[in-house]
Every structure is written in C-alpha cells, then in structure tokens.
Biopython code that builds the backbone (N, CA, C, O; Angstrom):
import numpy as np
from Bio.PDB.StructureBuilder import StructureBuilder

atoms = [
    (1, "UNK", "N", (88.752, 83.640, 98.468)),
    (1, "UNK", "CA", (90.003, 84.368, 98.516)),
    (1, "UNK", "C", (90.811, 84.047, 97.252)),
    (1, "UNK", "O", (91.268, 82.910, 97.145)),
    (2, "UNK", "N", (91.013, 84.897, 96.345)),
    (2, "UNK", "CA", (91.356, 84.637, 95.225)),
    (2, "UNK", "C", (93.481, 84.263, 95.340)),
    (2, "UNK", "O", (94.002, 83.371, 94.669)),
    (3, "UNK", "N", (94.133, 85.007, 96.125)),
    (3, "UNK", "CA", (95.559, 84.620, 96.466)),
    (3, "UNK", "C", (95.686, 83.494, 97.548)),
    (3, "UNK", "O", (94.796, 83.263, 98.366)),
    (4, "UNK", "N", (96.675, 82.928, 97.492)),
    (4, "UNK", "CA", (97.340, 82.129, 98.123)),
    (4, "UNK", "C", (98.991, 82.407, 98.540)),
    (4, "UNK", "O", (99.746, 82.285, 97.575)),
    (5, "UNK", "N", (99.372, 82.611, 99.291)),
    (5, "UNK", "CA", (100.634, 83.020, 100.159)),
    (5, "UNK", "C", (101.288, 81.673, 99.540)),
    (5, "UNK", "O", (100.936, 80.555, 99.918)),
    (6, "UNK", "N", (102.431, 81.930, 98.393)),
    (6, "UNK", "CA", (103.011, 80.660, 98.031)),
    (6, "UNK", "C", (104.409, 79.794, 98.745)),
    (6, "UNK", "O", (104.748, 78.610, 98.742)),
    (7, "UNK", "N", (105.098, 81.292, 99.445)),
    (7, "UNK", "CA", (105.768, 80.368, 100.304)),
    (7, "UNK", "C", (105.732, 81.917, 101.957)),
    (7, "UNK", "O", (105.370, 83.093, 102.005)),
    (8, "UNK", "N", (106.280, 81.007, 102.886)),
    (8, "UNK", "CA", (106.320, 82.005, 103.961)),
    (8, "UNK", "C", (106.743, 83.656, 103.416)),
    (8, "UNK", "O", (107.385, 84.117, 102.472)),
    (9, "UNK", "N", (106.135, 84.109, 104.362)),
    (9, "UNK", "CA", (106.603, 85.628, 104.496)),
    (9, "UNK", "C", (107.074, 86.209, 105.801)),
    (9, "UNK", "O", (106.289, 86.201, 106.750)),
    (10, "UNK", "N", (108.308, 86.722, 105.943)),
    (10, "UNK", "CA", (108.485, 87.194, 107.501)),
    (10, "UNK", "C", (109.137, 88.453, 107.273)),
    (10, "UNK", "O", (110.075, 88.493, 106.476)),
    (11, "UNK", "N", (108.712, 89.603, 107.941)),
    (11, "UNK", "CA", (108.424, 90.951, 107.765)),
    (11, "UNK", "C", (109.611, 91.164, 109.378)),
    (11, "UNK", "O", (109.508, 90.337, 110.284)),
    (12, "UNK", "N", (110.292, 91.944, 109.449)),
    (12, "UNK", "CA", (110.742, 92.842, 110.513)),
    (12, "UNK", "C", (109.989, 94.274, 110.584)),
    (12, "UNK", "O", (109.710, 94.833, 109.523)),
    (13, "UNK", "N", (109.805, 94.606, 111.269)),
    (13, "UNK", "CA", (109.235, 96.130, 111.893)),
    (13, "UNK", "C", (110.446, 96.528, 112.609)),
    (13, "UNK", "O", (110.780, 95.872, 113.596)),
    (14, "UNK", "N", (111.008, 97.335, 112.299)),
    (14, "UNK", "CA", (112.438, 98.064, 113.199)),
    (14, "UNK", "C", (111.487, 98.658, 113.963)),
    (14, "UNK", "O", (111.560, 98.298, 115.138)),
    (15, "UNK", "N", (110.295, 99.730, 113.643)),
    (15, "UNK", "CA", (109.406, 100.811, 114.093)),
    (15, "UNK", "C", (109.319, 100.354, 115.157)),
    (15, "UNK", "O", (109.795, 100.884, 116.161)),
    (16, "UNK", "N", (108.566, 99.064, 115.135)),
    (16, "UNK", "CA", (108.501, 98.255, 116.932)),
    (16, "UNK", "C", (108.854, 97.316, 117.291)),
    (16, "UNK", "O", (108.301, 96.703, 118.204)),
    (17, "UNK", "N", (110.028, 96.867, 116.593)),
    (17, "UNK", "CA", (110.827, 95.892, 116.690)),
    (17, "UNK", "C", (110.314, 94.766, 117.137)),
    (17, "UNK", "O", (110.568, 94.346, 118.266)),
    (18, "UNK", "N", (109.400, 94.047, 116.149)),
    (18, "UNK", "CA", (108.908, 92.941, 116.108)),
    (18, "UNK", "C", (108.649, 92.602, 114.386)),
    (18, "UNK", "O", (108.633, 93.291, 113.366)),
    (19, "UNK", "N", (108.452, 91.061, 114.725)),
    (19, "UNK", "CA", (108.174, 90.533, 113.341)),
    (19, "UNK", "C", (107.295, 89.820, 113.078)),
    (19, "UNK", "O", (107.030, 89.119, 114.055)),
    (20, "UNK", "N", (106.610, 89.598, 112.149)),
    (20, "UNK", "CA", (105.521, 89.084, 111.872)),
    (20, "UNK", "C", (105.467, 87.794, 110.283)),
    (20, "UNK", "O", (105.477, 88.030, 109.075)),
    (21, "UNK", "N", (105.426, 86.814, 110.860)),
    (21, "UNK", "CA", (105.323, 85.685, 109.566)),
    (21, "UNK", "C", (103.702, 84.966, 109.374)),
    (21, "UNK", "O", (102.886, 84.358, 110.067)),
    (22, "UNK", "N", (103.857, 85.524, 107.826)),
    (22, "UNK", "CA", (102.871, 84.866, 107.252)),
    (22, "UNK", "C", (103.220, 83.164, 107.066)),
    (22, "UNK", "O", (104.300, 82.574, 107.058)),
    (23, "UNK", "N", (102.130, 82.781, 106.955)),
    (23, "UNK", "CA", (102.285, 80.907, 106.604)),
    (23, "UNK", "C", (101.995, 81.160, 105.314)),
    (23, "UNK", "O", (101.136, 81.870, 104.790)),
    (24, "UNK", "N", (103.498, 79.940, 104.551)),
    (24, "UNK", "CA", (102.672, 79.332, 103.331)),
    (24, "UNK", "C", (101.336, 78.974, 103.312)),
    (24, "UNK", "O", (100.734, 78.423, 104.234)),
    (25, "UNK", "N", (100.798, 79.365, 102.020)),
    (25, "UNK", "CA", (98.843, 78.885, 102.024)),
    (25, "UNK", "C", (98.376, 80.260, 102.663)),
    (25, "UNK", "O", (97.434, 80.723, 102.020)),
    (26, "UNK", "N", (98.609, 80.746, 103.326)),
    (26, "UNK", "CA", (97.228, 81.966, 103.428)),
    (26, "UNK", "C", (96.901, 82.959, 102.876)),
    (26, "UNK", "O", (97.430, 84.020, 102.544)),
    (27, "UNK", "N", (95.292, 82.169, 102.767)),
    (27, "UNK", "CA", (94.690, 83.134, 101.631)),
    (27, "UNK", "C", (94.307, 84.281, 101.831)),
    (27, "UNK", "O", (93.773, 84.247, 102.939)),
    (28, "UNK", "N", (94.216, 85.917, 101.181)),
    (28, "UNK", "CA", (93.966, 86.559, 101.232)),
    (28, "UNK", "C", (93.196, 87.645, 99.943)),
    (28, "UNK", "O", (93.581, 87.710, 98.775)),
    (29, "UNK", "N", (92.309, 88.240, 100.409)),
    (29, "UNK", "CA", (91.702, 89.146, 99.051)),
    (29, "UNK", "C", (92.263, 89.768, 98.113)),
    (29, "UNK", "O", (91.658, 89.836, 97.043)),
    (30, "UNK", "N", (93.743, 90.479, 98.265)),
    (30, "UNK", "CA", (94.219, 91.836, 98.580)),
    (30, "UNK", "C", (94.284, 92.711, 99.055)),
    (30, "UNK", "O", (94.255, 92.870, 100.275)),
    (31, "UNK", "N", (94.369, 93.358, 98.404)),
    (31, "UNK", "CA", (94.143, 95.020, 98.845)),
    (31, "UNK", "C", (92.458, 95.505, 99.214)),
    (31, "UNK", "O", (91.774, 96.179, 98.444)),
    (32, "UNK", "N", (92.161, 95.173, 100.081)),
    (32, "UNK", "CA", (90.666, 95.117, 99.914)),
    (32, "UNK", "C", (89.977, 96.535, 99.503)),
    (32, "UNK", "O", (90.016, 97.314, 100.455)),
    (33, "UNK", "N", (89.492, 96.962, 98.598)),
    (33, "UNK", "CA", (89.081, 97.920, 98.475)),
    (33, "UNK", "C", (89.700, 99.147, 97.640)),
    (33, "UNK", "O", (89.419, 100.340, 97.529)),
    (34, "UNK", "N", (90.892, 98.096, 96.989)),
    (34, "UNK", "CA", (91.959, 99.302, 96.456)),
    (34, "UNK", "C", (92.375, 98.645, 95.207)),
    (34, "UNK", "O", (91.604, 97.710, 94.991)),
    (35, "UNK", "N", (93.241, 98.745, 94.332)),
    (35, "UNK", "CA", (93.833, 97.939, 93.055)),
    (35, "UNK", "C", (95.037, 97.364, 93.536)),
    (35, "UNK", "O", (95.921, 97.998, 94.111)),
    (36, "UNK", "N", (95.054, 96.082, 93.274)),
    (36, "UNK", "CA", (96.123, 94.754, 94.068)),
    (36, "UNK", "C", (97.241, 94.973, 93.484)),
    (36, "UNK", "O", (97.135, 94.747, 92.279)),
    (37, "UNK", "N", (98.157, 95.276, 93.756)),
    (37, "UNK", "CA", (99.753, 95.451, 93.346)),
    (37, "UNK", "C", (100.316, 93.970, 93.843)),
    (37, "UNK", "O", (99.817, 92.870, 94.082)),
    (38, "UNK", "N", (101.704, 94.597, 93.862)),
    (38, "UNK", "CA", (102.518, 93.675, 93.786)),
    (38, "UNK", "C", (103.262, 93.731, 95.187)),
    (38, "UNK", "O", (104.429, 94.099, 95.053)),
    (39, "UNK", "N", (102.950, 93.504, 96.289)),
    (39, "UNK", "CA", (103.505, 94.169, 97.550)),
    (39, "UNK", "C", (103.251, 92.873, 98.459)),
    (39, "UNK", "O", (102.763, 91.776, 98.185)),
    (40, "UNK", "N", (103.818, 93.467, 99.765)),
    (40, "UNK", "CA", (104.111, 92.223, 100.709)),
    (40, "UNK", "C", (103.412, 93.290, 101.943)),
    (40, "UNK", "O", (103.144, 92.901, 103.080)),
    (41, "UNK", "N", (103.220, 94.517, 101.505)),
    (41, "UNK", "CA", (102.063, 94.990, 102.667)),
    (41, "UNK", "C", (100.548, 94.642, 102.891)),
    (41, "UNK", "O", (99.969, 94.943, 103.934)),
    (42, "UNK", "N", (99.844, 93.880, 101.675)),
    (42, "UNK", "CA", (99.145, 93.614, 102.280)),
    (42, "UNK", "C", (98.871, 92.105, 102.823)),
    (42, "UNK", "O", (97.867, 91.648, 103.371)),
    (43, "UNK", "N", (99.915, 91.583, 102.537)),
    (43, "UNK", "CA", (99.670, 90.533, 103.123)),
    (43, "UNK", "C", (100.006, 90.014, 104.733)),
    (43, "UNK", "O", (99.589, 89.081, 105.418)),
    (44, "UNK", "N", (100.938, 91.072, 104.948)),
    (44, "UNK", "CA", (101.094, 91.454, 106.366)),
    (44, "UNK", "C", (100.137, 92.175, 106.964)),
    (44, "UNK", "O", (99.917, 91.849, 108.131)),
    (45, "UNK", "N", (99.460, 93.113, 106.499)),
    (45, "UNK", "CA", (98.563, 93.712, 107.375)),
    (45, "UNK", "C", (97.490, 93.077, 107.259)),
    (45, "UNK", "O", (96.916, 93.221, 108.339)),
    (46, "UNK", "N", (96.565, 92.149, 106.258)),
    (46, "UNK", "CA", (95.785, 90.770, 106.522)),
    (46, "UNK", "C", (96.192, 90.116, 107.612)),
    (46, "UNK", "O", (95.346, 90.150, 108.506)),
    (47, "UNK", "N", (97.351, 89.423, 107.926)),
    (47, "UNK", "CA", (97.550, 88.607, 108.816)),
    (47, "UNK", "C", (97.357, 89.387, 110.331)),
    (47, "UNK", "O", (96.520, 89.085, 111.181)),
    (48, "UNK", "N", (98.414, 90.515, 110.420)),
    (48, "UNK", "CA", (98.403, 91.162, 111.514)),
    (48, "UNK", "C", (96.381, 91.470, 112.123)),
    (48, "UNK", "O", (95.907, 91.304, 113.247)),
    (49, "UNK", "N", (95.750, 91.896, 110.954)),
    (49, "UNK", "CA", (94.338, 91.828, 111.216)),
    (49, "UNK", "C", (93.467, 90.488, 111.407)),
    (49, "UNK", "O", (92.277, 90.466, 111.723)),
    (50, "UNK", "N", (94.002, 89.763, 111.242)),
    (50, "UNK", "CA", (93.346, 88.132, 111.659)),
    (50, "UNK", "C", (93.450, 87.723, 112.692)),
    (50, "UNK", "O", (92.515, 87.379, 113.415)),
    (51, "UNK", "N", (95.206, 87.667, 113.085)),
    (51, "UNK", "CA", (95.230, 87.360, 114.228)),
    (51, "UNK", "C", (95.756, 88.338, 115.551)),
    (51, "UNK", "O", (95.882, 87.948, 116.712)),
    (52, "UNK", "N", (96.066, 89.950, 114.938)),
    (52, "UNK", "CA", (96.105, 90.985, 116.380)),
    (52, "UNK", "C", (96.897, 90.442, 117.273)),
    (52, "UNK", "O", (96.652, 90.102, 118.430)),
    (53, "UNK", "N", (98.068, 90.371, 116.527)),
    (53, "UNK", "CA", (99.288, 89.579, 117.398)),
    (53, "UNK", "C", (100.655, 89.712, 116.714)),
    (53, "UNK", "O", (100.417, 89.409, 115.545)),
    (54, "UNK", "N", (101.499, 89.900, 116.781)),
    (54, "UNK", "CA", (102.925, 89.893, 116.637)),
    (54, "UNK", "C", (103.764, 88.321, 116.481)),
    (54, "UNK", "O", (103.498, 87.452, 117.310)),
    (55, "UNK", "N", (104.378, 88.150, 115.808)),
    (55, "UNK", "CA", (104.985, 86.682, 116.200)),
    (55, "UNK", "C", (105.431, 86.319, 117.563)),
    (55, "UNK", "O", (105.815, 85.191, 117.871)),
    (56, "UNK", "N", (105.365, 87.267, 118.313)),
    (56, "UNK", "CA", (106.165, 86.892, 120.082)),
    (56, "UNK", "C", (104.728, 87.182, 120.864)),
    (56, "UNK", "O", (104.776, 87.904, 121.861)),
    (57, "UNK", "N", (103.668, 86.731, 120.511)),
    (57, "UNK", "CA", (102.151, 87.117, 120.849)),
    (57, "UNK", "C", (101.620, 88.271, 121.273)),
    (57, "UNK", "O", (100.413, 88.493, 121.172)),
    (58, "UNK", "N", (102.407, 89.061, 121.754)),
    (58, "UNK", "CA", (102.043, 90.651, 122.450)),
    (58, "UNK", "C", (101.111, 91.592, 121.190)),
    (58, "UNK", "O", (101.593, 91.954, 120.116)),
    (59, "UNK", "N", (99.996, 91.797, 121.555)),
    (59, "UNK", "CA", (99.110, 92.139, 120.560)),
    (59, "UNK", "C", (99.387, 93.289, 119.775)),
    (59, "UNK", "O", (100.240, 94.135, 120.044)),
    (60, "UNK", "N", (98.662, 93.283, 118.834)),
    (60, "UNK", "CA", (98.796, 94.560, 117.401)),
    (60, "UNK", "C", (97.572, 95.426, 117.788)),
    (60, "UNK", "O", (96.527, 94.929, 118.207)),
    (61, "UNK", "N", (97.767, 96.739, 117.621)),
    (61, "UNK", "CA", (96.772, 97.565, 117.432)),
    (61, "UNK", "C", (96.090, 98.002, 116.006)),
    (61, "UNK", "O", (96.558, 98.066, 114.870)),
    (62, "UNK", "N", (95.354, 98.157, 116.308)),
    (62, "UNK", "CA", (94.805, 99.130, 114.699)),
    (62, "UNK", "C", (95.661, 99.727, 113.846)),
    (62, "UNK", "O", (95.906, 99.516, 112.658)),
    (63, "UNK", "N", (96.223, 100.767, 114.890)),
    (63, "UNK", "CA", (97.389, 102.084, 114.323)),
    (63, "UNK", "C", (98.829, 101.084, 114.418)),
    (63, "UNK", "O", (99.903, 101.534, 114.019)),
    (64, "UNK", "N", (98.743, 100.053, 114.840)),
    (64, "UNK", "CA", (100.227, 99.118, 114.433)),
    (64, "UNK", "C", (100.127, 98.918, 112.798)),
    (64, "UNK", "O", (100.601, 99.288, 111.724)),
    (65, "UNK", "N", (99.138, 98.040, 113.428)),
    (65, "UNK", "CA", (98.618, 97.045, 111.628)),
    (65, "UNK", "C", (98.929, 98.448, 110.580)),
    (65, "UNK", "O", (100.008, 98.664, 110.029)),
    (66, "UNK", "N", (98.041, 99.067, 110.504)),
    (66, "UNK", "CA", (97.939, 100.360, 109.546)),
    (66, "UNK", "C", (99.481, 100.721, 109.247)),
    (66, "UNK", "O", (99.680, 100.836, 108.038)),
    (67, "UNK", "N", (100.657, 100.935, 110.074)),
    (67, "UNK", "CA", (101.453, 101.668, 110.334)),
    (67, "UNK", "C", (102.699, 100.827, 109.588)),
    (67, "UNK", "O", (103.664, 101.302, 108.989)),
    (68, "UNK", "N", (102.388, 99.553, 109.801)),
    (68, "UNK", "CA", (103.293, 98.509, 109.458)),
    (68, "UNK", "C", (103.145, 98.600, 107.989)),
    (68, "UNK", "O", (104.086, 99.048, 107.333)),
    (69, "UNK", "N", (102.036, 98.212, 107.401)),
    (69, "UNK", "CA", (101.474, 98.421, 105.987)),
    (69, "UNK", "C", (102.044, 99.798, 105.319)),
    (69, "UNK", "O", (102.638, 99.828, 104.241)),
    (70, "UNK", "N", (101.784, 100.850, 106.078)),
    (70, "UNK", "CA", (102.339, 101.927, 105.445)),
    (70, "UNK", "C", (103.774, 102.244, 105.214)),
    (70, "UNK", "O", (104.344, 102.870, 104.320)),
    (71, "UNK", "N", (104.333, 101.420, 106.648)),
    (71, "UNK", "CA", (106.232, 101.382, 106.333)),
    (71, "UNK", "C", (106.807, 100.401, 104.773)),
    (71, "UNK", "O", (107.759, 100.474, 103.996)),
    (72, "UNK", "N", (105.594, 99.530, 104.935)),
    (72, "UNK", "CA", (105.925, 98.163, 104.347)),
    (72, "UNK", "C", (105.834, 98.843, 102.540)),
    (72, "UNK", "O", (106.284, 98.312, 101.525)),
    (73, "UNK", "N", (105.337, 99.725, 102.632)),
    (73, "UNK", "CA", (105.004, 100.208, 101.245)),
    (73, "UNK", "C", (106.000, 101.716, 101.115)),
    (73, "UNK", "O", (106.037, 102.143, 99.961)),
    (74, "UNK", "N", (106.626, 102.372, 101.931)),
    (74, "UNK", "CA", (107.904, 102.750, 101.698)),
    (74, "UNK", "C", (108.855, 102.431, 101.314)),
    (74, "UNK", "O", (109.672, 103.000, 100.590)),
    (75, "UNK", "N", (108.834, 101.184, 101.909)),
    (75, "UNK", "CA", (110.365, 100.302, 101.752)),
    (75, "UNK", "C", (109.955, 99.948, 100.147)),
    (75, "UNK", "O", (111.039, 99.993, 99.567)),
    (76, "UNK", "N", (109.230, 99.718, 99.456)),
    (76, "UNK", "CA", (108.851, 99.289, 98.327)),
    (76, "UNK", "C", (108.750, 100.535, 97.543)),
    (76, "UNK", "O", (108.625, 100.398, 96.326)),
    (77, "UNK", "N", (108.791, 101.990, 98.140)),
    (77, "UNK", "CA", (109.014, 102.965, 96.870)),
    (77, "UNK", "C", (107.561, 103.264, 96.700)),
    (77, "UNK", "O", (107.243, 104.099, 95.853)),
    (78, "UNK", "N", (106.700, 102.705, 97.376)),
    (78, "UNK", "CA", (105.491, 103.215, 97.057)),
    (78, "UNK", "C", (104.526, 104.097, 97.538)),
    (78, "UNK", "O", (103.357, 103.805, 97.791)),
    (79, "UNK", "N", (105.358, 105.803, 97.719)),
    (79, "UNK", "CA", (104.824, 106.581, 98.193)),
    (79, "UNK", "C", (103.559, 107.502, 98.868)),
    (79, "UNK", "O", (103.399, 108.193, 99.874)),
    (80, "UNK", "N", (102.691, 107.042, 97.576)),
    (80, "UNK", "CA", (101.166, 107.470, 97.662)),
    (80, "UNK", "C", (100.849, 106.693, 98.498)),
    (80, "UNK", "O", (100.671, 107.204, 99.604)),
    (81, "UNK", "N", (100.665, 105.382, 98.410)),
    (81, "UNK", "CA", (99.861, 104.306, 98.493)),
    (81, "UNK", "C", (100.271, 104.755, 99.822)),
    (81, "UNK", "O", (99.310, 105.314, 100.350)),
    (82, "UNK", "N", (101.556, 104.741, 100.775)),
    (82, "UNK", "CA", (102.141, 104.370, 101.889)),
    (82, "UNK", "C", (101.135, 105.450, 102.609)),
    (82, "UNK", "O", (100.700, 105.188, 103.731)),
    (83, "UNK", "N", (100.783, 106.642, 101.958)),
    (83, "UNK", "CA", (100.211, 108.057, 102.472)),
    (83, "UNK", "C", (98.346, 107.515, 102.984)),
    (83, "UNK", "O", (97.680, 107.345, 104.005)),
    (84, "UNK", "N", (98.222, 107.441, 101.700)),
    (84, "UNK", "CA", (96.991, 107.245, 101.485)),
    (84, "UNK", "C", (96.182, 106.108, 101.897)),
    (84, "UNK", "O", (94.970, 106.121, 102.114)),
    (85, "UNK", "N", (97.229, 104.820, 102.008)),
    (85, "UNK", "CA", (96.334, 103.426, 102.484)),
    (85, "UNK", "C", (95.949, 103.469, 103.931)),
    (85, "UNK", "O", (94.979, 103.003, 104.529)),
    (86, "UNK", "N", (97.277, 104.357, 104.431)),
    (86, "UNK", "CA", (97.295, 104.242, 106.183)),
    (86, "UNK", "C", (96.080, 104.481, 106.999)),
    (86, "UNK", "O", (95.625, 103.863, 107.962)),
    (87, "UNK", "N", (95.496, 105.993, 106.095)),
    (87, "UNK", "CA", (94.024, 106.117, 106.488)),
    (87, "UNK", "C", (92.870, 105.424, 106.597)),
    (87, "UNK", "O", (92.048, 105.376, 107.512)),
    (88, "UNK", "N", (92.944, 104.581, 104.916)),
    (88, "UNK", "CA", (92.125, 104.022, 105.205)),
    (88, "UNK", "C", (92.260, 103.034, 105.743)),
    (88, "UNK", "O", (91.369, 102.842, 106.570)),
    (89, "UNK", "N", (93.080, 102.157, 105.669)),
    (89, "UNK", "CA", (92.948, 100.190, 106.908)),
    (89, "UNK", "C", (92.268, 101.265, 107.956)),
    (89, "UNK", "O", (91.050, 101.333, 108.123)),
    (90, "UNK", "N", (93.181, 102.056, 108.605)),
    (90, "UNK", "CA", (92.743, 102.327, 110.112)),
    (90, "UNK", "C", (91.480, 102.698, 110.306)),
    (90, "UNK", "O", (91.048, 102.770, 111.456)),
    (91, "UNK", "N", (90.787, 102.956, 109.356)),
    (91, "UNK", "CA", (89.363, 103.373, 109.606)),
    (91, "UNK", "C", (88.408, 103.010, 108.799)),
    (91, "UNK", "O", (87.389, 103.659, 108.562)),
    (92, "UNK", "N", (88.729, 101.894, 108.325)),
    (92, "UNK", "CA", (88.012, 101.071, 107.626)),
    (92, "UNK", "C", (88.214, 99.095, 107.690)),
    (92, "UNK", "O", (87.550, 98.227, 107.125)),
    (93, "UNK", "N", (89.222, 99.001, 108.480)),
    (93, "UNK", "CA", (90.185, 97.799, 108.662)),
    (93, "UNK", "C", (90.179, 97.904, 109.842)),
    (93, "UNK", "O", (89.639, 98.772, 110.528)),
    (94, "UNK", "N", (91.164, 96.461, 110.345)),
    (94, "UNK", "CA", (90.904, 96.515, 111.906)),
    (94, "UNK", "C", (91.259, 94.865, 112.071)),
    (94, "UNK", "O", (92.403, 94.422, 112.171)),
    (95, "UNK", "N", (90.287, 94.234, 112.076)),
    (95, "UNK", "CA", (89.862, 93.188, 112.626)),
    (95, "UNK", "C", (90.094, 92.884, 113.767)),
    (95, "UNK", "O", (89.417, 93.518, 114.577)),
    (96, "UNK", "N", (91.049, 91.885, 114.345)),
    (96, "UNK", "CA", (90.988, 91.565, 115.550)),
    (96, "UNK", "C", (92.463, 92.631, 115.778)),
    (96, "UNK", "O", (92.725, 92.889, 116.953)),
    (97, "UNK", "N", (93.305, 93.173, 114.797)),
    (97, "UNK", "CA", (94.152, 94.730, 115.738)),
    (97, "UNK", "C", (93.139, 95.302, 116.171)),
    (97, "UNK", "O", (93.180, 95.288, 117.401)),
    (98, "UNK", "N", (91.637, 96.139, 115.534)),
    (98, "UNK", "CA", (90.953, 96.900, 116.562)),
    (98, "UNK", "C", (90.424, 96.786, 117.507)),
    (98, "UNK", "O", (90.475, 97.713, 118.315)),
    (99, "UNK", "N", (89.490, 95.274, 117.890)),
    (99, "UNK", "CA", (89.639, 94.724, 119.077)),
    (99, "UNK", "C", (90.849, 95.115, 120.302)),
    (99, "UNK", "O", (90.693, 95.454, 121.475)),
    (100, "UNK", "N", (91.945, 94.936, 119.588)),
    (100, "UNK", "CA", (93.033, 95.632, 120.587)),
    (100, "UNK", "C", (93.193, 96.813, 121.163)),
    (100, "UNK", "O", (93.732, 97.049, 122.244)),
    (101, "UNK", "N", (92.509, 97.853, 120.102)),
    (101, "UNK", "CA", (92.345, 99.286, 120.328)),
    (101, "UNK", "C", (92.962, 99.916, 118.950)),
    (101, "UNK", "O", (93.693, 99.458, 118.072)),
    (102, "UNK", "N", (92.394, 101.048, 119.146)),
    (102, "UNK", "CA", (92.417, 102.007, 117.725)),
    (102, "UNK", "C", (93.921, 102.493, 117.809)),
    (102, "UNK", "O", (94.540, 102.549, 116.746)),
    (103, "UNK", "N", (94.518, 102.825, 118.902)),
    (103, "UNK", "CA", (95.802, 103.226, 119.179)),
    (103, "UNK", "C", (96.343, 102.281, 119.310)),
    (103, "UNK", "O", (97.546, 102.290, 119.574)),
]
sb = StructureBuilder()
sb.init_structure("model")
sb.init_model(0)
sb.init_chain("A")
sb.init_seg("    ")
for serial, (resi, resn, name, xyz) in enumerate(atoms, 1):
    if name == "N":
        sb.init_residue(resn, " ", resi, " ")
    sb.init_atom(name, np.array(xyz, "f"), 0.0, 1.0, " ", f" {name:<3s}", serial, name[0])
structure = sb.get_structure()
C-alpha cells in the first residue's frame, strides 16, 4: 500500500447522517484503478469497504460506500469524477459494503 493516512480523517454524511473515521496509519492504494488525486473520497470509501460499517456500527452497503465517495467528491468540486467513479466502486468495489448488499 503505497499511502499512509497521516493523521485521522472523520467524514459526516448529512445523506445518511452518519460518520465515518479513518485511523491515523491506514494504508491504502488509492484510487484503485483510476489516477490518485488529491481527495478524502477515497480514503473513506477504502475504509467504508474494509470494514462495511459506519462509525455507530450499523452496516454500509455497496450503493452507501459508492454514494458517499461520490458526495465526497462534490463537496471537493470534482464533478466528473463524482459522476463517473460512482459506477464504477459499485460494480467493481464492494468489499465487505457488498457483503451487506448491492443496495
């Protein structure tokens, strides 16, 4: 895993009003499959796909994870990406959100 999460990250979702914190130290690829920017979506939707859970434990879905990532890259101005990534995590991504279900 070439990144390292250098200090916490904690994300609000108004969408479903939950939040999600990354730990200092976790490592992640990027953008798997895409060109690594400068964003805090994917390091939330890594986590949300690891562990398919919310910070208040009530699980993440596929179409959460995906959905979160795609808000997370609005809020950042990053239009395309927000369009275009959503498709793919959800149908190419997953981990333990799809375990939860695709919806």
């Amino acid at each position: 895993m070439p990144y390292k999460l250098r200090a916490q990250l904690k994300y609000r979702s108004f969408r479903y009003r939950k939040t999600i914190t990354v730990p200092e130290g976790y490592a992640s690829d990027g953008a798997t499959g895409a060109i690594d920017i400068y964003s805090d979506a994917w390091w939330v939707h890594d986590w949300l796909c690891e562990t398919g859970q919310f910070d208040d434990g009530t699980p993440c879905t596929n179409w959460q994870a995906s959905t979160v990532l795609s808000d997370i890259l609005r809020r950042e101005e990053r239009w395309l990406r927000a369009i275009y990534w959503w498709p793919a995590t959800w149908l190419f991504g997953g981990g333990k959100a799809r375990v939860n279900g695709m919806w």
